[in-house]
C-alpha positions as a Python dict, from the first residue, in 0.01 Angstrom:
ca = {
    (1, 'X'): (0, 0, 0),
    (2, 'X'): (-13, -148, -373),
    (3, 'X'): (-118, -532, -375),
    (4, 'X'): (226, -573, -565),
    (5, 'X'): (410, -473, -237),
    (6, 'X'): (215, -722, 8),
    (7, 'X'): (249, -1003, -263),
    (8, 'X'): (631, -956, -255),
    (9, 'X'): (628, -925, 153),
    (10, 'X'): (450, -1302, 102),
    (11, 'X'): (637, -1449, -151),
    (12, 'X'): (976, -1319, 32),
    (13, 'X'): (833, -1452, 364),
    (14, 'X'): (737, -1803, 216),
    (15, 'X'): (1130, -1820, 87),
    (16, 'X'): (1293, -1733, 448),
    (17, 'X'): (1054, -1918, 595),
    (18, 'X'): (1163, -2276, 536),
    (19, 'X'): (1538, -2188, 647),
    (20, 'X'): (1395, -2073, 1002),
    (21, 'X'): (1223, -2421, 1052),
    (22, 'X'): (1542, -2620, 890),
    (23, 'X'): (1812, -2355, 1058),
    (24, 'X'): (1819, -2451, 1385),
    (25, 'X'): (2032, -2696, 1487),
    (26, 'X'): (2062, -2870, 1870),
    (27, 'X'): (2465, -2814, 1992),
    (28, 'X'): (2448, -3161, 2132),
    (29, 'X'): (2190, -3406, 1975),
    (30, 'X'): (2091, -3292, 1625),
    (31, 'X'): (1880, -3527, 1413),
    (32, 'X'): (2206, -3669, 1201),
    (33, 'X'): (2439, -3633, 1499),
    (34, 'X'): (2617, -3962, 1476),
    (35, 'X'): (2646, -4001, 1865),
    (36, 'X'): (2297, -3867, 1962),
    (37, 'X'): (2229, -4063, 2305),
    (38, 'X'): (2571, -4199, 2459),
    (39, 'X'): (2965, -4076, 2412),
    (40, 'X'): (3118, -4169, 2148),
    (41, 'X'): (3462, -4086, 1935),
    (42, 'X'): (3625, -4107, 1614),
    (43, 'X'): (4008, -4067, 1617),
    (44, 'X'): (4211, -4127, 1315),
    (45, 'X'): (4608, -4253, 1369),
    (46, 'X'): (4739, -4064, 1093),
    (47, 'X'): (5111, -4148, 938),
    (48, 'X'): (5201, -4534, 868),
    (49, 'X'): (4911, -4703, 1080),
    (50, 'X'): (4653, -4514, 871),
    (51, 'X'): (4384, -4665, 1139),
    (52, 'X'): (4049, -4568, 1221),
    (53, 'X'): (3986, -4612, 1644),
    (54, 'X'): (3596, -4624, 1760),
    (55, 'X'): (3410, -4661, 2133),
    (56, 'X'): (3261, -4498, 2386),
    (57, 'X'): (3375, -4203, 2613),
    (58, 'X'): (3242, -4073, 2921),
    (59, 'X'): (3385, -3747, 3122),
    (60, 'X'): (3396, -3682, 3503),
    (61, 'X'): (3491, -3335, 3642),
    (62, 'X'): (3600, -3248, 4002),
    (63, 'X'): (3732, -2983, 4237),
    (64, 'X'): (4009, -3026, 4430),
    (65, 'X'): (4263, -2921, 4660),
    (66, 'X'): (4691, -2866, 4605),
    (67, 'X'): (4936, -2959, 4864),
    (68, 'X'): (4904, -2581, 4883),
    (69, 'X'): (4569, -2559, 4930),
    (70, 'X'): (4541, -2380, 4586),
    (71, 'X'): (4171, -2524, 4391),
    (72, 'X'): (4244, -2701, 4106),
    (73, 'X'): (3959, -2771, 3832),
    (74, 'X'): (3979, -3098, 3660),
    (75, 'X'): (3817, -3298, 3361),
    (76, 'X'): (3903, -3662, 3319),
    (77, 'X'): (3800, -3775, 2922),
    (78, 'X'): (3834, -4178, 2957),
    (79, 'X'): (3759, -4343, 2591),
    (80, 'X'): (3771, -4703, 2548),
    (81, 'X'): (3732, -4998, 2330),
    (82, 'X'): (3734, -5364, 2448),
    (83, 'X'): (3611, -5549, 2128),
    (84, 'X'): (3883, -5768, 2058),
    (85, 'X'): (4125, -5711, 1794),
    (86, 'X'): (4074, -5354, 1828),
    (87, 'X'): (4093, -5285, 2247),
    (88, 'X'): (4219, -4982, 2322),
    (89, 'X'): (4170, -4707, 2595),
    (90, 'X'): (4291, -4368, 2607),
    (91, 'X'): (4280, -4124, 2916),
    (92, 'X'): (4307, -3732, 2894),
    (93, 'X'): (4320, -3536, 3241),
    (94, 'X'): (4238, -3181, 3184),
    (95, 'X'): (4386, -2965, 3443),
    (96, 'X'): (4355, -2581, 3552),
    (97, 'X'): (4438, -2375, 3825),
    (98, 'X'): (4098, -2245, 3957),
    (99, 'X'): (4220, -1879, 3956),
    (100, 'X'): (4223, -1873, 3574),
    (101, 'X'): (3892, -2018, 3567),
    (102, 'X'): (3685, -2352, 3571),
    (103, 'X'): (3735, -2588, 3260),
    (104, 'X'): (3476, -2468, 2946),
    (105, 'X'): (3465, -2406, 2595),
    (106, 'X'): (3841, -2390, 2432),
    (107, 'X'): (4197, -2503, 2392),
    (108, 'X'): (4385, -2724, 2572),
    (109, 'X'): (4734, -2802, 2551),
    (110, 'X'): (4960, -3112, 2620),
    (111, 'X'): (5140, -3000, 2926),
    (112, 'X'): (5522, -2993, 2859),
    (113, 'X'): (5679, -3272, 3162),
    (114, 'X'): (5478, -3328, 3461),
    (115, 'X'): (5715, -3440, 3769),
    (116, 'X'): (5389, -3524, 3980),
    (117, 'X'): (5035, -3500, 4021),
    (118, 'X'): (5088, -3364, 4380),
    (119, 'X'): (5177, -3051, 4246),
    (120, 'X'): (4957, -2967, 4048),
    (121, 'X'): (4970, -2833, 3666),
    (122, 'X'): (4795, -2683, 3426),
    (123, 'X'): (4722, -2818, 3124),
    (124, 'X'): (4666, -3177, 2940),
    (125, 'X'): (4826, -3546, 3030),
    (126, 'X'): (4730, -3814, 2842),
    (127, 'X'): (4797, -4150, 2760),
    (128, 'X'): (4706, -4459, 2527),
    (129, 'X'): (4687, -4848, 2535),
    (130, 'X'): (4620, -4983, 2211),
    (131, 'X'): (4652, -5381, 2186),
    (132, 'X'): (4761, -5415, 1805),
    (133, 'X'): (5034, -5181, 1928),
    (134, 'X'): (5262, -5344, 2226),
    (135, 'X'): (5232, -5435, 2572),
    (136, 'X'): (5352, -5049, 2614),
    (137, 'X'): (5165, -4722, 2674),
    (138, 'X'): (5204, -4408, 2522),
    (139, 'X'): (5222, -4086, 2677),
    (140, 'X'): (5130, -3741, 2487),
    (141, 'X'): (5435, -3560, 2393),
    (142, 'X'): (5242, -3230, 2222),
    (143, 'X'): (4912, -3145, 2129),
    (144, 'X'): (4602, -3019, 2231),
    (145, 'X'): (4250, -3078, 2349),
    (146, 'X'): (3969, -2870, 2199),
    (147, 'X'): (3610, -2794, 2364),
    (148, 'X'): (3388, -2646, 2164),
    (149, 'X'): (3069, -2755, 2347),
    (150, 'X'): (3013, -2820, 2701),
    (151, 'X'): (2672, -2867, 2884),
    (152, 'X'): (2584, -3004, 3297),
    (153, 'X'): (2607, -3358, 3141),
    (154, 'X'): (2770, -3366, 2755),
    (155, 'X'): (3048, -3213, 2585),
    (156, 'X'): (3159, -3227, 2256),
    (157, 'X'): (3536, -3159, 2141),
    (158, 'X'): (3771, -3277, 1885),
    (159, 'X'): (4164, -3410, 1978),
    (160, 'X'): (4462, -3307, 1785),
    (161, 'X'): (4735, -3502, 1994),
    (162, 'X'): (5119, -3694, 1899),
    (163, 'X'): (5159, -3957, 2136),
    (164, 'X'): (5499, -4118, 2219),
    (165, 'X'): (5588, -4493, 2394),
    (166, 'X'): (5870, -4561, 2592),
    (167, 'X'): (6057, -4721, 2261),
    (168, 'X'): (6033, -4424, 2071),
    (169, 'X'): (5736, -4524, 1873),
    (170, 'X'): (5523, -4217, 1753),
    (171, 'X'): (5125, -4214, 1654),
    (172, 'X'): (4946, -3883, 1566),
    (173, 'X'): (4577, -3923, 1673),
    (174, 'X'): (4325, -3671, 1527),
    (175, 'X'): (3923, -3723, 1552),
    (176, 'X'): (3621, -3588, 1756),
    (177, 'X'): (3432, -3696, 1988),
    (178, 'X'): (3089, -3634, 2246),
    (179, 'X'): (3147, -3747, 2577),
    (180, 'X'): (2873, -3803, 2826),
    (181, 'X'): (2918, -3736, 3215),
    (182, 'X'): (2989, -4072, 3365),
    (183, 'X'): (2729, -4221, 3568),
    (184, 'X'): (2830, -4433, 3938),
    (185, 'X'): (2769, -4767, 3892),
}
């Protein structure tokens, strides 16, 4: 082979070579990942509050049982802030009917009305106490929950979600967040 050939094999090599090393990126703690060792989230309230909401979030997941004996997968995503000025806490139950599958990577959407947990349903309930807004919660109205990472002890997801209080107040809440699996205390 001519020495022009192998120089170009080198010099191409030395090019590509750098993007291999600089390439690969961890899915759940990456170098600049802004939440590399505990849960964290970033959720924007979008409209006329225009407010940015911080803390930390932790997940739990469990198996259970319907009245009907049917299995039910669940995810609970608790976030929470009690600095003061800014408390606020947020909880997002993820549930699915075990014949479709356990909960992983993908969408999940604010379930329409829930009459009771004893029944079971598929889908997303959530709800939000936020001090600098009232004494009263707010329930999710539409929206959904999406997972785009999930590991035995992290995921990571972002929230799309409108959430309504019993006066007819209305807050939009978009961000992202990592969650880590809660620990018993």
């Amino acid at each position: 082979m001519p020495y022009s050939f192998w120089k170009s094999v080198k010099i191409g090599l030395l090019v590509l070579l750098p993007f291999f090393f600089t390439s690969y990126i961890s899915p759940l703690h990456e170098k600049n990942d802004p939440f590399p060792y505990h849960g964290e989230y970033k959720l924007r309230i979008l409209g006329s509050q225009n407010q940015v909401l911080t803390g930390a979030i932790d997940f739990e997941t469990a198996l259970e049982r319907s009245a009907g004996g049917n299995a039910i997968s669940t995810l609970n995503l608790r976030l929470r802030n009690d600095q003061k000025g800014n408390a606020h806490s947020f909880g997002f139950l993820i549930s699915r009917q075990q014949g479709t599958g356990a909960i992983a990577r993908g969408t999940y959407r604010i379930s329409g009305k829930i009459d009771g947990f004893l029944n079971s349903f598929d889908g997303v309930f959530a709800f939000a106490n936020i001090e600098a807004m009232g004494e009263l919660p707010f329930f999710a109205k539409n929206g959904s929950i999406y997972i785009t990472d999930i590991g035995p002890d992290s995921l990571r997801g972002s929230i799309e979600v409108k959430l309504e209080s019993p006066e007819g107040k209305l807050l939009n809440i978009k961000g992202n967040f990592i969650a880590v699996r809660r620990r018993i205390e």
